[in-house]
C-alpha positions as CSV (number, residue, x, y, z in Angstrom):
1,X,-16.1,59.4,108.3
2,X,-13.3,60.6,105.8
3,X,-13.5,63.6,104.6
4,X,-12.6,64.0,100.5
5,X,-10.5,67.1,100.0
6,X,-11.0,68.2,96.5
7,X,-8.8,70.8,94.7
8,X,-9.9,74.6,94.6
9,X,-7.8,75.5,91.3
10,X,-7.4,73.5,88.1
11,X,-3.4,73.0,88.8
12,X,-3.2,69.9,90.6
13,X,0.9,69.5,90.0
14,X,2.7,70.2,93.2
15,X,4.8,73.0,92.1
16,X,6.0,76.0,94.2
17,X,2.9,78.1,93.3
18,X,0.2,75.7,93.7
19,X,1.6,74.7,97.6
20,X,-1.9,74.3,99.8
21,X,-2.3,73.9,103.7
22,X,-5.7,72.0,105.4
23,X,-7.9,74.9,106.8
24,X,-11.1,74.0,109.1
25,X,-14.0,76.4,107.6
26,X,-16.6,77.8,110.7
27,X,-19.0,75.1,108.9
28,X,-16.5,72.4,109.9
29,X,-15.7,71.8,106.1
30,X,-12.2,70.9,105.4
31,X,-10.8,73.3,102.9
32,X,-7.5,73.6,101.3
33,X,-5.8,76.8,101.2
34,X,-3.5,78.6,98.7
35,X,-0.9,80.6,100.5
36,X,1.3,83.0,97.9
37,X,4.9,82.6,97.8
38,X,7.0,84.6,100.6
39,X,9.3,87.7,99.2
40,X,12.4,87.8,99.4
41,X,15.0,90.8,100.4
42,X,16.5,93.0,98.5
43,X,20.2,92.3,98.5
44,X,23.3,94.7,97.8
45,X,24.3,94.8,94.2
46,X,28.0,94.8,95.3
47,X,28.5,92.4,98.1
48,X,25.5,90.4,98.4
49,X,24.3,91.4,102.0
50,X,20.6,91.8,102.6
51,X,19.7,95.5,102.5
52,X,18.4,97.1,105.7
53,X,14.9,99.0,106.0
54,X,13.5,98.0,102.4
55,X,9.9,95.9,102.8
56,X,10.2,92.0,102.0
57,X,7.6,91.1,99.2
58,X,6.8,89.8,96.2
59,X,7.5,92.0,92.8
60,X,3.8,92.2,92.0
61,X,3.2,93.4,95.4
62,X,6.2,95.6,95.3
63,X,4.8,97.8,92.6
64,X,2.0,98.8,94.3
65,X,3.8,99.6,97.5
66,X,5.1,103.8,98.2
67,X,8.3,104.6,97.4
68,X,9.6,104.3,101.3
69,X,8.8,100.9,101.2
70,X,11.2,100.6,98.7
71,X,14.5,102.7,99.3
72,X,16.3,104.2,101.7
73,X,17.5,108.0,101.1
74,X,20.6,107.7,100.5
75,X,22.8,107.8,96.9
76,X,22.0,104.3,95.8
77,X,19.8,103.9,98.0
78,X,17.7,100.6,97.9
79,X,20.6,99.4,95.2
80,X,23.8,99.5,97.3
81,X,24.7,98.9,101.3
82,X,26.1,101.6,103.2
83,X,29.9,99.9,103.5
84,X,29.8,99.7,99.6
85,X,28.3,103.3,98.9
86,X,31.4,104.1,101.5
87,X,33.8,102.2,99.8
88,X,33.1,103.6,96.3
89,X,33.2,106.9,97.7
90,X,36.1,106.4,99.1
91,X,37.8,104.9,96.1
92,X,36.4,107.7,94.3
93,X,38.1,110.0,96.2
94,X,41.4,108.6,96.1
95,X,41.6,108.7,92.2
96,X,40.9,112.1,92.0
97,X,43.6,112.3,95.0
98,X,46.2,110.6,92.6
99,X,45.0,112.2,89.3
100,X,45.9,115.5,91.2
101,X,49.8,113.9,92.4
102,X,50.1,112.6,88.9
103,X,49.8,116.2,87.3
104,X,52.0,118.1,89.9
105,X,54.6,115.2,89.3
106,X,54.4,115.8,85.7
107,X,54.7,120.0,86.1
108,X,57.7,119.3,88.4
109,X,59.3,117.4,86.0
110,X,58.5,119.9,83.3
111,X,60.1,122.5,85.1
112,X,63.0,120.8,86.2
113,X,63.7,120.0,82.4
114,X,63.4,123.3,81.3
């Protein structure tokens, strides 16, 4: 005997939300089942990468999650990878490094003139 599988929701268009797997119910019913859509990672602003130790899920359940779930405690945490937080840093550093050079140039030259 053939079993009829009728659809649970209204939706019956085969679109990325409405997806539906074949489950066997303890009464030996065929059922179809509505799985949600997997999350996604969080990926760095900068270069791309998937961030490390941040919880894969979907915004809706995102919200409801703590905040450790969400970010790592670090400056830009959850937002930025550690090799781009480095490199920014780093560059950050270095401009304040030549701001500095750029005004004792200018003195020495001062000096010299006068």
């Amino acid at each position: 005997m053939v079993q009829r599988l009728t659809l649970r929701r209204r939706l019956c268009y085969n679109t990325p939300s409405n997806r539906r797997r074949i489950s066997k119910t303890p009464g030996g019913r065929l059922v179809y089942l509505y799985p949600k859509k997997p999350g996604t990672c969080a990926r760095c602003g900068d270069c791309k990468d998937k961030l490390r130790g941040l919880t894969f899920s979907r915004p809706r359940h995102l919200s409801s999650l703590s905040r450790r779930h969400k970010t790592v405690t670090r400056t830009y945490g959850g937002v930025r990878c550690a090799s781009c937080v480095r490199n920014r840093i780093v560059r950050a550093f270095l401009i304040e490094e030549e701001k500095i050079i750029a005004k004792i140039l200018k003195a020495q030259k001062s000096q010299t003139q006068a």
